[in-house]
C-alpha positions as CSV (number, residue, x, y, z in Angstrom):
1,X,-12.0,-27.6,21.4
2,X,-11.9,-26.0,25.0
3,X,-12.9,-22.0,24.6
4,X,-9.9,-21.4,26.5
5,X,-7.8,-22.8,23.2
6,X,-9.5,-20.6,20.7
7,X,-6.9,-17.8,21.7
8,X,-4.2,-19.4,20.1
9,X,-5.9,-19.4,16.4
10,X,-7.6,-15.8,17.0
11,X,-3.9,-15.1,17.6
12,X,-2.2,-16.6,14.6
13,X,-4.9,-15.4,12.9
14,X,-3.4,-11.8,13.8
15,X,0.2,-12.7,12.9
16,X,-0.8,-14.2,9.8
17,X,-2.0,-10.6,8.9
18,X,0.4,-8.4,9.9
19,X,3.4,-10.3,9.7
20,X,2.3,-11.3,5.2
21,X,3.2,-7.9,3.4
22,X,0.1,-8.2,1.1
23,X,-3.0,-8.5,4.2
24,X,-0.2,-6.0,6.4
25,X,-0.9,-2.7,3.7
26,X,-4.4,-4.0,3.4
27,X,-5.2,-4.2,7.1
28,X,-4.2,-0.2,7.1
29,X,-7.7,0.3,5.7
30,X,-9.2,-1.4,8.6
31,X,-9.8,-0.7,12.0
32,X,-11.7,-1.5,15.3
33,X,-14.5,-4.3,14.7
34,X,-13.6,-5.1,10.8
35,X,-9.6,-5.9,11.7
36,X,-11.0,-8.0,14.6
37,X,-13.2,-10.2,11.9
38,X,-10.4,-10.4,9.5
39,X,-8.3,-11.9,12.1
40,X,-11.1,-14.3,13.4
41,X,-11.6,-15.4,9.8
42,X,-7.9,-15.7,9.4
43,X,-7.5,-17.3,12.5
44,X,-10.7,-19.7,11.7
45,X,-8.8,-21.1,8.8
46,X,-5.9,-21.8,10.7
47,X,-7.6,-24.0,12.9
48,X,-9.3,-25.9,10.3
49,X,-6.1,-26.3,8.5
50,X,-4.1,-27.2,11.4
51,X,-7.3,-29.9,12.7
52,X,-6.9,-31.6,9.2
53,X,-3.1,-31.3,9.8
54,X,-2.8,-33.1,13.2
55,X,-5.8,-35.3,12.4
56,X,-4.4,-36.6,9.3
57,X,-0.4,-37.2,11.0
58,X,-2.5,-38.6,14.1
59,X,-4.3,-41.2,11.5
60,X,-1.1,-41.7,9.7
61,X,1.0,-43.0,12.6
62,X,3.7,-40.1,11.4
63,X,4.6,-39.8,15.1
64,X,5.2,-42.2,17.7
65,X,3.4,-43.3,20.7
66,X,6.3,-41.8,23.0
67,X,6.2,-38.9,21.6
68,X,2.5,-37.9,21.7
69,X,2.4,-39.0,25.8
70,X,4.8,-37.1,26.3
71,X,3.1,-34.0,24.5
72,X,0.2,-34.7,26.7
73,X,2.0,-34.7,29.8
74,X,3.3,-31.3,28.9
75,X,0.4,-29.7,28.2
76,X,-2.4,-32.2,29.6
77,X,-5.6,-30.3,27.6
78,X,-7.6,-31.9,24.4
79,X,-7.0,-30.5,21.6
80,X,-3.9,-28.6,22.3
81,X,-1.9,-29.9,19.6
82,X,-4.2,-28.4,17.3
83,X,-3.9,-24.7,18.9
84,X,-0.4,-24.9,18.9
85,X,-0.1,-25.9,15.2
86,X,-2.9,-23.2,14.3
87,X,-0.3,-20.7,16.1
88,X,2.5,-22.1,14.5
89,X,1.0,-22.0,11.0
90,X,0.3,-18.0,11.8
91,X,3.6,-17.5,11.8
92,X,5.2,-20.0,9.2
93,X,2.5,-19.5,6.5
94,X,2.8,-15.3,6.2
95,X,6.9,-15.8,6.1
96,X,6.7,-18.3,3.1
97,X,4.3,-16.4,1.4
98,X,6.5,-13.0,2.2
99,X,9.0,-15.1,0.1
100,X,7.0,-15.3,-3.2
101,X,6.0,-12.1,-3.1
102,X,8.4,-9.6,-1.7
103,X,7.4,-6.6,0.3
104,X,7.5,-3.9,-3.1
105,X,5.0,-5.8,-4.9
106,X,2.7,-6.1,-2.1
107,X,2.4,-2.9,-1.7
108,X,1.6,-2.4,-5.3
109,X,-0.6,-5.0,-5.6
110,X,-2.4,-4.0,-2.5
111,X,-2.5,0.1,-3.7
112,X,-3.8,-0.8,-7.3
113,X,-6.8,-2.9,-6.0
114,X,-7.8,-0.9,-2.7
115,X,-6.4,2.7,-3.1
116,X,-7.9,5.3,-4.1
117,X,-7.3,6.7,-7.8
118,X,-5.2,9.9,-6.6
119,X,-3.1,6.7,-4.4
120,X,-3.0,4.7,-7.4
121,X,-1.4,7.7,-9.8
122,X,0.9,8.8,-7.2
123,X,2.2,5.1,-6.5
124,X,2.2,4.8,-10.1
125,X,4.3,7.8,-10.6
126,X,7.1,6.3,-7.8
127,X,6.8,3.3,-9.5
128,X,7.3,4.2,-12.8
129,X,9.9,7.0,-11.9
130,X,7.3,9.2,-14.3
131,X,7.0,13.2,-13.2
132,X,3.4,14.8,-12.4
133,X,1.4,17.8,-12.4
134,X,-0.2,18.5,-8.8
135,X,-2.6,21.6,-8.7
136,X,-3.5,22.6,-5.0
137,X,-6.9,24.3,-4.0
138,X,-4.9,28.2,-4.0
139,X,-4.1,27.2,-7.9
140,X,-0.7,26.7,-6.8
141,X,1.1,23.9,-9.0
142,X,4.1,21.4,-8.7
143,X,5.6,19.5,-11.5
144,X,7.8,17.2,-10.6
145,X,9.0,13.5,-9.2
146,X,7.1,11.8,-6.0
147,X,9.4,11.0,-3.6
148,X,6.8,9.1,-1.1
149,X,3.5,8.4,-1.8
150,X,0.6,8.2,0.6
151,X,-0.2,4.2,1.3
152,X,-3.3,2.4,2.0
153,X,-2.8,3.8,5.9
154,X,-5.8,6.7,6.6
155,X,-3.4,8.6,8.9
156,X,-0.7,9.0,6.0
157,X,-2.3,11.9,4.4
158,X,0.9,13.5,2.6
159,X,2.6,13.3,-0.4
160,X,6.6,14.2,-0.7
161,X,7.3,16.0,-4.3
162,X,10.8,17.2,-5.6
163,X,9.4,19.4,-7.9
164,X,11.0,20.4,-11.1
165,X,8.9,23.4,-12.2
166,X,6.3,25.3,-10.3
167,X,3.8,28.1,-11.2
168,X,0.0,28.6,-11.0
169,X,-2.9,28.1,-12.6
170,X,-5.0,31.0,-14.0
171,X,-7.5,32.7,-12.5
172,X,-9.7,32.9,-15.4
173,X,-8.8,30.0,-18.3
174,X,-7.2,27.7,-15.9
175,X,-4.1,27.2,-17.5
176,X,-0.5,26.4,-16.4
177,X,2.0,29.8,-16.0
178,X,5.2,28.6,-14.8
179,X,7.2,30.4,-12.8
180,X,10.5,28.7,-11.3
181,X,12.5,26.2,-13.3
182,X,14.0,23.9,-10.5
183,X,16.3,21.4,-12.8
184,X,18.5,24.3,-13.9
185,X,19.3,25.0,-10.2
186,X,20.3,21.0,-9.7
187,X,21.8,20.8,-12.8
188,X,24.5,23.4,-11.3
189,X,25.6,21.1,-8.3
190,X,25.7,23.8,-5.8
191,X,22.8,22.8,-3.7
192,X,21.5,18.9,-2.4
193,X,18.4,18.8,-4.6
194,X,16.7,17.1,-1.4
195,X,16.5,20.4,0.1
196,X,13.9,21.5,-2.5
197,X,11.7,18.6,-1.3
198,X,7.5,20.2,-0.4
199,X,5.4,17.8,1.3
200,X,1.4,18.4,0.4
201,X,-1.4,17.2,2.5
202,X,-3.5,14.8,-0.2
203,X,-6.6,16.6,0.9
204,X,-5.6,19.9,-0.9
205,X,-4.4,18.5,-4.0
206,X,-7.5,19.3,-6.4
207,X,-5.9,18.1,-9.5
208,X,-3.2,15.7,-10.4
209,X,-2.0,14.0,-13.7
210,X,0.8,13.0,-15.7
211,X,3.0,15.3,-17.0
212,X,5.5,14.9,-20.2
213,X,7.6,17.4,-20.9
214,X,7.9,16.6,-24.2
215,X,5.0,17.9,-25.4
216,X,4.4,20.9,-25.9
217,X,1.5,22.8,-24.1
218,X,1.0,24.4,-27.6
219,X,-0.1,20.8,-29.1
220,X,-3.5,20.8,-27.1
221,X,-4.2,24.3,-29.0
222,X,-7.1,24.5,-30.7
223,X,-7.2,26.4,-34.0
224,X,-8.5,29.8,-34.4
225,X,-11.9,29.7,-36.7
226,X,-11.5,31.0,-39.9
227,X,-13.1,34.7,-39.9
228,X,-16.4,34.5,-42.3
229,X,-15.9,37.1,-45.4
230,X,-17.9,39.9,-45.2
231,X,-21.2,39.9,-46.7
């Protein structure tokens, strides 16, 4: 194939991964030189799929004699059926595959095997609709619903909580004091509960976990030792 052709594969290479949801979030991981391989390989498999293609409609008579002279005419350079359908298949491949698997599940595919575990407990948390305990560097803590999670992209560095209780953690044993109980304030319908919305960069959150409210703090207690009699 002329070098000259080899654009149109290294570009439907390209499409193919931006345009299929699953290799778009995991591209946002990439940049400079590694995005540029990805696409060559992408685009190199193109080209051997659409050689085998054309080859095998060429060998099959599938089209008519008329019709490939007239191709030629058009675009008089060997080999340029083949860039065209590597092209074409760039586009058509990533829009069929964007069919079976929709746009949501891409993302959570693409999160749970390339993100990072603080991504993969806040995605979890949107996912599963679950609330969770943040605890910034200043001790300050959040408990409540994430609103948008941080995906696979390096320059998407926050986190959107609507918190439902806030407080601090102790200086000394660590644990959680709340202070402000947000769900009695939207439970009273006289303020937009998106207003209450904090946004936290991910590189100061220095803990973060599940939270259940329905158990009790007191459950992870541990028993007082019995005194020893006196001698």
């Amino acid at each position: 194939m002329p070098t000259n052709l080899l654009i149109l594969p290294l570009f439907g290479g390209f499409l193919l991964v931006h345009l299929f949801h699953f290799s778009r979030f995991r591209s946002q991981q990439l940049e400079g030189y590694r995005l540029l391989f990805w696409s060559g390989v992408s685009g190199s498999c193109l080209l051997a799929l659409a050689r085998l293609l054309t080859y095998s409609i060429a060998v099959a008579g599938l089209f008519k004699l008329s019709w490939l002279l007239s191709w030629h005419a058009f675009f008089p350079v060997d080999f340029s059926g083949t860039g065209v359908t590597a092209l074409a298949l760039g586009v058509i491949l990533p829009l069929a595959g964007n069919l079976c698997m929709g746009r949501q599940r891409a993302q959570d595919l693409a999160v749970r095997r390339y993100g990072g575990s603080l991504s993969r407990l806040l995605h979890a948390a949107t996912m599963r609709e679950f609330p969770v305990s943040v605890t910034l560097e200043n001790r300050k803590t959040y408990v409540g619903f994430v609103i948008g999670a941080p995906n696979l992209d390096p320059n998407d560095q926050y986190v959107q909580i609507l918190p439902l209780l806030s407080g601090y953690r102790d200086k000394d044993d660590l644990r959680l004091r709340f202070t402000d109980n947000y769900s009695e304030v939207y439970e009273s319908g006289r303020v937009d509960p998106s207003d209450f919305i904090v946004v936290l960069r991910v590189e100061n959150i220095r803990m973060a976990s599940f939270y259940d409210p329905n158990i009790p703090s007191a459950a992870f207690e541990m028993p007082e030792a019995p005194t020893p009699p006196p001698d």
